[in-house]
N, C-alpha and C positions, 0 to 999 in steps of 0.2 A: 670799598672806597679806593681802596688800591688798584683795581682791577677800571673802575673807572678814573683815575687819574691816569694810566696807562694808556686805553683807550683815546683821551683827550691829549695826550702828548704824542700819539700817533696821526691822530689827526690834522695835528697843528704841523705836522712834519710833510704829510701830505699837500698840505695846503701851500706848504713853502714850496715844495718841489713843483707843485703848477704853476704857481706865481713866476719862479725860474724859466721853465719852460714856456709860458706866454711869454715872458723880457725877450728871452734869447730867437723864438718864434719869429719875432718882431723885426731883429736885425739879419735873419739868415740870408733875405735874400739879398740883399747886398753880400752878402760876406761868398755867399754862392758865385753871385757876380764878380765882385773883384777875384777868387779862387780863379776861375774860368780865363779873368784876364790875366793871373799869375802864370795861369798853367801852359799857355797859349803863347808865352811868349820864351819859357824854358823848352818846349817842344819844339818852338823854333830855333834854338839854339844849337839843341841835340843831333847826333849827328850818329845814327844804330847807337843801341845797346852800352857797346864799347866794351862787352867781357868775353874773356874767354872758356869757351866749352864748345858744349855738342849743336851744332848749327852746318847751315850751308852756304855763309859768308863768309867770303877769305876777311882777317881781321888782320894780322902781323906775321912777319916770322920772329922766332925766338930763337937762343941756343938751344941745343938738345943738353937734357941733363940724365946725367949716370945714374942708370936704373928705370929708367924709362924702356917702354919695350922698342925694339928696332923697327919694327914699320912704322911710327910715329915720324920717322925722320924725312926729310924730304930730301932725298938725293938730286934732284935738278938744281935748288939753290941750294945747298950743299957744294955740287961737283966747281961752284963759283969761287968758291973761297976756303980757309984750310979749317973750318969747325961746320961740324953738323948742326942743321938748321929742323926746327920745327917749323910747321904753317898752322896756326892756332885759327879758328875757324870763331865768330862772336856769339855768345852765350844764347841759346834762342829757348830752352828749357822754362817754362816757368812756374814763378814757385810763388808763396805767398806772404804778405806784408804784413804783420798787424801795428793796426794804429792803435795808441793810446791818449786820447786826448786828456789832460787836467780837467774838469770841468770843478774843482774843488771854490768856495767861496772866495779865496784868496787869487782868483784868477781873474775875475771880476774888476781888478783893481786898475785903473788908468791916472795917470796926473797931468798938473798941466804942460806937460813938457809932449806930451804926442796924444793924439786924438785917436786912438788904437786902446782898448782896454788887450791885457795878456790871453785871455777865454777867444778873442774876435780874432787877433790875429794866430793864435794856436790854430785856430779853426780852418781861418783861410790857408795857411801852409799845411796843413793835411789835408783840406779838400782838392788845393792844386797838385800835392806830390802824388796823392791818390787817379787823379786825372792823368796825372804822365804817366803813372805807373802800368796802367790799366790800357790806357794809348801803346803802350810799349809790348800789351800783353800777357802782363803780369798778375795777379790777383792779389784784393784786398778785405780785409774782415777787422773786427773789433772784439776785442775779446768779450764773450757773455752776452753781444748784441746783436752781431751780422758774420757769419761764416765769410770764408773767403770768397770774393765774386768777381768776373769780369766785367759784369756788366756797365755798359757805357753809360749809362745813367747812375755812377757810382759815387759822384756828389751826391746828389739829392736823395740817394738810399741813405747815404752816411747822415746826412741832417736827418733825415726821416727816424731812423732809429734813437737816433741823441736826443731826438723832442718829444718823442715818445717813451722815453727812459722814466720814469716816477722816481725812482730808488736814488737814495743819495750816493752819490760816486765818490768815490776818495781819491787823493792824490796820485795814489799810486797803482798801477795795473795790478788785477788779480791772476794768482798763480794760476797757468794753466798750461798746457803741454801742447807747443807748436810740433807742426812735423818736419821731421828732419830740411835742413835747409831753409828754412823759414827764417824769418827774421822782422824786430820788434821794434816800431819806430815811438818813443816814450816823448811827447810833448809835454812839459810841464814848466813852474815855475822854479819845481823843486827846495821848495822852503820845508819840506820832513826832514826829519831826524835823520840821519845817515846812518843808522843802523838797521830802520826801515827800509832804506834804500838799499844800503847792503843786501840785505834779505832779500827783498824782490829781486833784484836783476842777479842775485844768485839763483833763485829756482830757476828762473827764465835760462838762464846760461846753463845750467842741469841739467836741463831740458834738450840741450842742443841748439838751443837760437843763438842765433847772433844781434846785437843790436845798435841801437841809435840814440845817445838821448841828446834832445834839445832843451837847455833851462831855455824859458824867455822868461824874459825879465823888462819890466818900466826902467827906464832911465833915472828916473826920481830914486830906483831902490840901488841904487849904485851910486850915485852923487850925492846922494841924500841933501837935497837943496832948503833945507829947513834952519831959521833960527827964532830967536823969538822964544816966547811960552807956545808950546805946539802938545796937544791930548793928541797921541796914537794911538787906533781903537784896533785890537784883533779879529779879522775878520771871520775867524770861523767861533770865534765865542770864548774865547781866552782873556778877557775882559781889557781896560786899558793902560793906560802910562802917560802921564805928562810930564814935560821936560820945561824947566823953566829956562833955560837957554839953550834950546836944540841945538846950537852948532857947536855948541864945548863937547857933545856924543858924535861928532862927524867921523872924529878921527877913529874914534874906537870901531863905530860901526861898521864903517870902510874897510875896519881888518877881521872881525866877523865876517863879514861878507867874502872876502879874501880868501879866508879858513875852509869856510863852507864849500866854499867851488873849488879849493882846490882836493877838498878832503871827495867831493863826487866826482871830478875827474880822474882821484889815485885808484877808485872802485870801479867806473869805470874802465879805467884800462886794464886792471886787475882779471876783468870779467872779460878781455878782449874787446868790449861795444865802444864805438869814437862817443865821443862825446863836444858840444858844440853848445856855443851862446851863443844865443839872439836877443838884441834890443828891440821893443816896439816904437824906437824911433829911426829905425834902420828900414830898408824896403826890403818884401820878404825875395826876391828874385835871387838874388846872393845865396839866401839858405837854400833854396831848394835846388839852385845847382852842386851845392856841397852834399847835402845828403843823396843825391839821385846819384852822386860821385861814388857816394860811400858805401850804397846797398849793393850788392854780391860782388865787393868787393876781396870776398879771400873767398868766393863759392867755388871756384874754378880748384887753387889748391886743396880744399876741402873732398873735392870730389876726388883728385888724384890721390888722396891719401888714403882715401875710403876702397879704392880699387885695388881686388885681388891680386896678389904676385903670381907674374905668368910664369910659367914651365915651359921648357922646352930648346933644342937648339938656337931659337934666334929671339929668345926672349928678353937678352940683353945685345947694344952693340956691341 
């Protein structure tokens, strides 16, 4: 009996996970389309790379700094002025991204304050950051779904694997080991526990990644626009709560809310990864200029600090 009551709660778990996957089926290719339109217009924005490392595009000159080796130095704009100058060349190395999409129940959620559910637009700002990325040269994967690829058709890999996924996904990225220089872009609502949270983006940081995370979040779940008797139902199965005058819990919940973000932004920065909100009544073009800001962003001193100390007569100036 056990053994088939097991069976039948596998089933039924099954059967939700297609259901998800036909809903979401249904909206990708809009969500493909508008990506394409996002990404298209941050690529036109862009202007190279803009990092520095091993390349054959002049990018800036810098100060030279003590301990650097001496033919790093560029003596022609040098002999201009009274401090040694580097000529730093724009990062052209690439290395690889992984996305983490939420696809958790709780992402699903839209009010009526924007026509955007948190799942649609998570979606569209990874399929367009992944389109610049990939535009740029770079390579993208999914943990436990798609290895890193270049490939130009790397939207509609990315929806391809996510619809074809069965297995229920959790909030939060499973541990796994990027390779050096790599770096982990966490889309989420991020309503877990912050000591799950802790957890994850500490293996991920142990690891040697560097990372990203983005909460989105509904407007409604910040204003909390409710009074009245209002039933709030948990979406992952935590059952409900009614409130016979929703707006006498505005103030309280406003500082939850508070607490929460700012307890994953102290972990965040703890771990080194930026950390960034997005509203789904905001337009995504804004974020995906800040994170395309944000990725290898310290790869450059990372690398210098990784590099052998030279020997020899002219290894310092």
């Amino acid at each position: 009996m056990a053994e088939l009551r097991q069976a039948d709660s596998e089933q039924e778990a099954l059967h939700a996970a297609v259901g998800k996957s036909r809903k979401l089926a249904a909206r990708v290719p809009r969500l493909i389309l508008e990506a394409r339109r996002v990404a298209s217009t941050v690529i036109h924005g862009l202007h190279g790379r803009r990092r520095a490392g091993a390349g054959e595009n002049f990018w800036q000159y810098r100060r030279f700094v003590n301990g650097e080796p001496s033919h790093n130095v560029d003596w022609r704009r040098s002999a201009r002025d009274d401090h040694l100058y580097v000529r730093e060349r724009e990062w052209e190395a690439s290395h690889s991204i992984w996305f983490w999409v939420d696809r958790s129940p709780s992402m699903d959620f839209n009010s009526h304050l924007t026509e955007w559910s948190k799942l649609d637009r998570a979606l569209v700002v990874s399929f367009a950051l992944a389109e610049v990325l990939v535009q740029g040269g770079e390579r993208v994967g999914i943990p436990e779904l798609m290895r890193p690829t270049s490939n130009r058709n790397v939207i509609e890999k990315m929806a391809q694997v996510m619809l074809h996924d069965a297995s229920e996904r959790l909030s939060l990225p499973p541990n796994f080991a990027p390779a050096p220089f790599s770096e982990v872009v966490l889309v989420s609502d991020l309503w877990s526990p912050i000591a799950d949270f802790r957890r994850t983006i500490g293996q991920l940081a142990a690891n040697g990644a560097r990372g990203h995370v983005v909460q989105i979040v509904d407007p409604a779940e910040e204003s909390f626009p409710y009074s009245g008797r209002v039933e709030f139902v948990e979406s992952e199965g935590f059952g409900s709560i009614t409130a016979g005058r929703a707006e006498l819990w505005r103030g309280d919940y406003q500082a939850l809310v508070a607490n929460h973000r700012a307890a994953l932004r102290a972990e965040s920065e703890h771990f080194g990864w930026t950390f960034t909100v997005h509203r789904t009544d905001r337009g995504p073009t804004e974020l995906l200029f800040a994170i395309h800001g944000q990725l290898g962003a310290g790869a450059h001193t990372l690398l210098r600090s990784r590099q052998p100390a030279r020997s020899g007569p002219d290894a310092h100036a």
